[in-house]
VEXDREN-2710 file (C-alpha; in Angstrom, 1 decimal):
% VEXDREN-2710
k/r/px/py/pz
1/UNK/43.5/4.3/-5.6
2/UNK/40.0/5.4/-4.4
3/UNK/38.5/4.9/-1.0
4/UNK/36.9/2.0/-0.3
5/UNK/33.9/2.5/1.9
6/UNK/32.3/-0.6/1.8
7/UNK/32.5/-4.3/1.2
8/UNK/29.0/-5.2/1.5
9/UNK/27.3/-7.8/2.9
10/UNK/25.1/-10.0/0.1
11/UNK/21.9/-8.7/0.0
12/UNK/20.4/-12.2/-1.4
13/UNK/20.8/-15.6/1.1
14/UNK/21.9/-18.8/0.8
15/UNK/18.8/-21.7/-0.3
16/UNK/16.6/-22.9/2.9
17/UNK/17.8/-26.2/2.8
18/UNK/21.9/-25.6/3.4
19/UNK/20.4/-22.7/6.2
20/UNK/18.8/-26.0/7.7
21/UNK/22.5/-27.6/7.5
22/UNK/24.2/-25.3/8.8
23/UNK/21.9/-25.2/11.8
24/UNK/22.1/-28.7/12.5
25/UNK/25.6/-29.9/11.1
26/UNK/28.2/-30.1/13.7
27/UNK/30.5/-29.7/10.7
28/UNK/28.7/-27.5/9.3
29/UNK/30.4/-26.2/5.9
30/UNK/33.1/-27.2/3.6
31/UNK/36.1/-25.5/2.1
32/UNK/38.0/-27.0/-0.5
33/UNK/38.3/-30.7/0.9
34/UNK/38.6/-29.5/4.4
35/UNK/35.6/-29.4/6.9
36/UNK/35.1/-26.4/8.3
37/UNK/32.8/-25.0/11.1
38/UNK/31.0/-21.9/10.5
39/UNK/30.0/-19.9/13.7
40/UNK/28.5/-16.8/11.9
41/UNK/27.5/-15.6/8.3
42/UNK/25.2/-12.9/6.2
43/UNK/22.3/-15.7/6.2
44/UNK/22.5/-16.4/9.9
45/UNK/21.3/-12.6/10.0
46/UNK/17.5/-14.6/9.3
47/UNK/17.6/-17.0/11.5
48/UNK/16.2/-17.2/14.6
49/UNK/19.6/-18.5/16.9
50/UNK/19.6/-19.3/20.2
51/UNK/21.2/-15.9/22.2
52/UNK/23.5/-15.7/25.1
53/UNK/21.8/-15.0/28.7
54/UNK/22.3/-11.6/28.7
55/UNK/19.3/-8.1/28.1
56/UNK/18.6/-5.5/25.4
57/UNK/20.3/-1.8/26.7
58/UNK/19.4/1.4/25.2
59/UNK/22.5/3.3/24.2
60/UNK/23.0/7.2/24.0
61/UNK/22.0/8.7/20.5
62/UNK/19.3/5.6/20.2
63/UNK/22.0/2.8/19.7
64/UNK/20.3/-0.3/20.9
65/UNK/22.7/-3.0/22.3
66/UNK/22.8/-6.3/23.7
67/UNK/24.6/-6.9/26.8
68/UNK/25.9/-10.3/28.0
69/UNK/27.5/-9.7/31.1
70/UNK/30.1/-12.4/32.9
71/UNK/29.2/-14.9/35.6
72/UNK/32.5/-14.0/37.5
73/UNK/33.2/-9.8/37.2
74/UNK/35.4/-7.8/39.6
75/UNK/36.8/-4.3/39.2
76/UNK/38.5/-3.8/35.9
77/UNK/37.1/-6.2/33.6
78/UNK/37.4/-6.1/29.5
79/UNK/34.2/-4.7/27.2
80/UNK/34.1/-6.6/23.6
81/UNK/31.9/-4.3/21.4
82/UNK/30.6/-6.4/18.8
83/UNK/29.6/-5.2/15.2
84/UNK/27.5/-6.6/12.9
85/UNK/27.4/-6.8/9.3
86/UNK/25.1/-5.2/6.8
87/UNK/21.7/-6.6/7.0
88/UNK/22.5/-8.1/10.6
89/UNK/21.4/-7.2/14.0
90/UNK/22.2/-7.1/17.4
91/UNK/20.9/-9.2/19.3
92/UNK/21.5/-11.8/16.5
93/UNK/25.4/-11.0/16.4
94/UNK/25.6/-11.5/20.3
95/UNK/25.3/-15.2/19.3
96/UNK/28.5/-15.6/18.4
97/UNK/29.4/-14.5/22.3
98/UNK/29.6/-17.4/23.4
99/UNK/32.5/-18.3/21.4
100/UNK/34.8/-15.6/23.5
101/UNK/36.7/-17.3/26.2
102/UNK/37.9/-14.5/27.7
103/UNK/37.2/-14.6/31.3
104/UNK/34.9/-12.0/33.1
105/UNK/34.5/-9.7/30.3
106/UNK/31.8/-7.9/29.3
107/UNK/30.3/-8.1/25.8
108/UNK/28.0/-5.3/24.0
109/UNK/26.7/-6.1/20.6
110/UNK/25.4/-2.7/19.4
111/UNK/22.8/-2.5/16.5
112/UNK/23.3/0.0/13.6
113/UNK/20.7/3.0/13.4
114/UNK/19.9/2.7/9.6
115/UNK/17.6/0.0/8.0
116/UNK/19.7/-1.8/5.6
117/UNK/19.0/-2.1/2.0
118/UNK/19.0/-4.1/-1.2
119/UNK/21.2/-2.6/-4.1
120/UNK/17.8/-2.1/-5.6
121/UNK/16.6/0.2/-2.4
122/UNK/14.4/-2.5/-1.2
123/UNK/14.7/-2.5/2.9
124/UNK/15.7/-5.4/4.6
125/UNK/14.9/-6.9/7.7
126/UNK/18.5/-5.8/9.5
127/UNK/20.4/-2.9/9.8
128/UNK/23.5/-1.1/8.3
129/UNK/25.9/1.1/10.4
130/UNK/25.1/3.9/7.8
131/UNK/22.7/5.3/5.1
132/UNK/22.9/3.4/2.0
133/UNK/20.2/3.8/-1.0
134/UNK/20.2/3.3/-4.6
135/UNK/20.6/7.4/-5.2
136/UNK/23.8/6.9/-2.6
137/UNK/27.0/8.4/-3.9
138/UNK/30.7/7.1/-2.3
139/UNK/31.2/10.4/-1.2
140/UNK/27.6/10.4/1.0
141/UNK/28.2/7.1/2.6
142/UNK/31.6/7.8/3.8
143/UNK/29.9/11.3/5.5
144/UNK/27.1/9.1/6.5
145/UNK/29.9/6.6/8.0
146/UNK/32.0/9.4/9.7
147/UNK/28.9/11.1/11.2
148/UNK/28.1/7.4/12.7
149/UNK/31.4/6.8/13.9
150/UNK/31.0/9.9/16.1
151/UNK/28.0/9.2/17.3
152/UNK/28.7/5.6/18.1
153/UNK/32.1/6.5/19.8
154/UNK/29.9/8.8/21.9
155/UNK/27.6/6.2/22.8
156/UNK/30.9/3.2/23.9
157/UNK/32.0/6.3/26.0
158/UNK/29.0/6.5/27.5
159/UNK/28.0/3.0/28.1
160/UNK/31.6/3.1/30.0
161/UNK/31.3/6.1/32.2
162/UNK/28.1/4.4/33.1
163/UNK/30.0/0.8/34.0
164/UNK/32.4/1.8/36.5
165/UNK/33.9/-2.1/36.8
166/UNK/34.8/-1.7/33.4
167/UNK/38.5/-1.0/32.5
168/UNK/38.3/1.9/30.0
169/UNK/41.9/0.7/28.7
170/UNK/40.1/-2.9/28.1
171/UNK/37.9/-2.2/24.9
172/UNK/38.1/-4.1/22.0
173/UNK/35.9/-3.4/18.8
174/UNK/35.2/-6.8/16.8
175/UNK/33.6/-6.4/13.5
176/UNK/32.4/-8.3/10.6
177/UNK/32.0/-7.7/7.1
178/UNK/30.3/-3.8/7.3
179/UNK/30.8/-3.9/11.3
180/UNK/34.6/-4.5/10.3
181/UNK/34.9/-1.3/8.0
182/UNK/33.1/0.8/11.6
183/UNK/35.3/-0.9/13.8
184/UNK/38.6/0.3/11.9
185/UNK/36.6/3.7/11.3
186/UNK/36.4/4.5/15.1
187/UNK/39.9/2.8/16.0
188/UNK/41.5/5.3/13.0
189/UNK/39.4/8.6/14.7
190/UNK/39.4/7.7/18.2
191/UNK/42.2/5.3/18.9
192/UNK/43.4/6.2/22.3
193/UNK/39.5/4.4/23.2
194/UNK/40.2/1.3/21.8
195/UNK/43.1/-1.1/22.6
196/UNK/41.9/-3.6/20.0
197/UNK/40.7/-4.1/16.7
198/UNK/39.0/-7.3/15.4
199/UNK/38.3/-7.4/11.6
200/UNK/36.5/-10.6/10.3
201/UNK/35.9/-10.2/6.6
202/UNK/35.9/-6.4/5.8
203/UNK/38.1/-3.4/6.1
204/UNK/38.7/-0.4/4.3
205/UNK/42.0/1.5/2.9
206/UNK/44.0/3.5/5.8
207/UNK/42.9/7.6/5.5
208/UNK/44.9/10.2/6.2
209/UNK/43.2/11.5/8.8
210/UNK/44.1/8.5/10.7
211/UNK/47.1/8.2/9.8
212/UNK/47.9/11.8/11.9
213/UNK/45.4/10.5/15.1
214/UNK/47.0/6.7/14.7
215/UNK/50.5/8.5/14.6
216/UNK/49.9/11.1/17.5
217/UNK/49.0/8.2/19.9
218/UNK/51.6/6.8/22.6
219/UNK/50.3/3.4/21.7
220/UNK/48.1/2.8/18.4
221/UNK/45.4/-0.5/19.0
222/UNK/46.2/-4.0/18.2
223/UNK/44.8/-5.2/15.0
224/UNK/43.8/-8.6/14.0
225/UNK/42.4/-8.7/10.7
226/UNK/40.8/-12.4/9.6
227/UNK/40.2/-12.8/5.9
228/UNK/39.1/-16.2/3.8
229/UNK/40.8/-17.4/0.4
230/UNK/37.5/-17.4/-1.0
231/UNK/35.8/-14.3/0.4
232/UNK/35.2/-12.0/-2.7
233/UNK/34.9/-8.7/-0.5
234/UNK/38.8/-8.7/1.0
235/UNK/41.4/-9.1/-1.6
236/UNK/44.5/-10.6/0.3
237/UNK/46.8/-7.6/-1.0
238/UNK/45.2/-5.2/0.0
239/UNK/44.9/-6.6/3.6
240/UNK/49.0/-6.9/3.3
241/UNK/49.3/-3.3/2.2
242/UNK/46.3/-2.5/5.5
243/UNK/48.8/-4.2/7.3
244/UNK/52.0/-2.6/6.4
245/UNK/50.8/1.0/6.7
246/UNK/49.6/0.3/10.2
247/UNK/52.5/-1.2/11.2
248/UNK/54.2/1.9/9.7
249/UNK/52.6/4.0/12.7
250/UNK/53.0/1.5/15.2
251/UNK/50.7/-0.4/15.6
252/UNK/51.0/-4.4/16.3
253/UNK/49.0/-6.5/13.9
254/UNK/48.3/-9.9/13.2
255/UNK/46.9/-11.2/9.5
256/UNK/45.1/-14.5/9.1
257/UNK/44.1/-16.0/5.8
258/UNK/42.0/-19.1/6.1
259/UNK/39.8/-21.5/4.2
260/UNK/36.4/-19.9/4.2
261/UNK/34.1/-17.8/2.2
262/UNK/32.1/-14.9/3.7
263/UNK/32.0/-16.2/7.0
264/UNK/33.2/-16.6/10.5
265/UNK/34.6/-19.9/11.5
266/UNK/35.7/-21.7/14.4
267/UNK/39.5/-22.0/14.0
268/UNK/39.8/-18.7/13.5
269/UNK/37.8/-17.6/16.6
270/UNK/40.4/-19.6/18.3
271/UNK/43.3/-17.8/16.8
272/UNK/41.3/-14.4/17.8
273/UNK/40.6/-15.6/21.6
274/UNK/44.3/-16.6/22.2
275/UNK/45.2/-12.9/20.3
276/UNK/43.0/-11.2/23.0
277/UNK/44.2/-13.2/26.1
278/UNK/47.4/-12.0/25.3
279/UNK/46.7/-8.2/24.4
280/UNK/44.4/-8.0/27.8
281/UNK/46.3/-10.2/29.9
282/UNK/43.4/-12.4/30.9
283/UNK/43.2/-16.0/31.2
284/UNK/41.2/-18.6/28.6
285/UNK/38.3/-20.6/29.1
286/UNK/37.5/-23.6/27.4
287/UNK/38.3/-23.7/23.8
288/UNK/36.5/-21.7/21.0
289/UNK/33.6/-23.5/19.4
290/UNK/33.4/-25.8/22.5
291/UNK/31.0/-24.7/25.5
292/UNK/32.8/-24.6/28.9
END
């Protein structure tokens, strides 16, 4: 089987009228009979959403971030590092911050360094967490992603040394769609820095090389890996075979398949904030999709 570097997020968007529903909808979206509530998507990437209190930080190696810091903090608090898909931003992924209801953690949405692209080469108006192009081989943007996950990594461990309130053994990486596929890359290269994984609608297969770094840690991350019945870019077996080979080295993880398309929705989030109050031991606030 060959190595799968991306999925990618659509490079076209949904028409301006459902954008205008989704915005205003409380029920946003439908699935097959069942309302659903959509929380984040490729075409939210345009929109102009309503962010979290938080400020812009500038990261080592010119990462930019967003940084939503907690009303209540005290000495050894969680970091969620948030990831966003191709063709997303930053700043515009924070939004879905305030949606976590972990208590006094910190949250850091970084922004990818390369201008995302069209499959025609066209650049768009958000990013990608590596180089893609129409002259783009597999082989270059798995060097291109590996190079990036260095440099990223180097940048989280910064950001921390920089924080000292900031449990170090607290991080947890949450990605979507491309952001998901970089989240699982650093947690396979550097996973004694993470302690959990978050992967909304993208992964990629398991490499060897982390296989020996997952397998030479006392204690691999947590991994909860969301995926929707109708979401073309994560074919349900081979997140079952994801999740068997890293149980297979230890690690604990938790697969959710859902009603949904390329998307985050509400439910789900829930499922993910009781997952993290349980791996970081901190308590919940409010419910997920309801502000507190």
């Amino acid at each position: 089987m060959g190595r799968s570097i991306l999925p990618k997020a659509p490079a076209t968007f949904i028409p301006v009228l459902l954008l205008v529903a989704l915005l205003t909808s409380p029920t946003p979206s439908y699935g097959q009979g069942k309302l659903i509530k959509v929380i984040y998507g490729p075409e939210f990437s345009s929109m102009k959403l309503a962010l979290p209190t938080g400020s812009p930080v500038e990261l080592a190696g010119g990462f930019k971030g967003f940084l939503v810091t907690p009303k209540e903090s005290g000495e050894e608090v969680p970091l969620l590092v948030l990831l966003h898909e191709h063709g997303g931003r930053g700043d515009t992924f924070a939004s879905i911050s305030r949606y976590v209801k972990i208590k006094s953690a910190y949250i850091l949405s970084i922004q990818g360094r390369f201008r995302a692209v069209t499959p025609e080469g066209e650049k768009m108006d958000g990013y990608s967490w590596w180089e893609l192009g129409p002259d783009s081989t597999e082989q270059s943007q798995h060097d291109s992603l590996v190079r990036e996950s260095q440099a990223l990594d180097e940048a989280i461990q910064q950001f921390l040394h920089s924080q000292p309130t900031i449990d170090p053994n607290k991080v947890v990486l949450i990605g979507f769609a491309q952001g998901s596929r970089m989240a699982q890359e650093l947690a396979g290269r550097f996973p004694s820095h993470y302690a959990g994984v978050v992967l909304f609608g993208g992964y990629g297969e398991l490499e060897a090389d982390w296989k020996s770094s997952l397998s030479q840690t006392g204690t691999p991350p947590s991994f909860f890996i969301s995926i929707g019945d109708g979401d073309k870019h994560t074919p349900l077996e081979l997140a079952k075979q994801l999740k068997s080979d890293l149980e297979s080295l230890g690690a604990d993880v938790i697969l959710t398949y859902v009603n949904k398309t390329h998307q985050i929705i509400a439910s789900e989030f829930d499922q993910m904030n009781r997952w993290l109050g349980k791996l970081l031991g901190y308590p919940l606030v409010g419910t997920a999709g309801i502000s507190s």
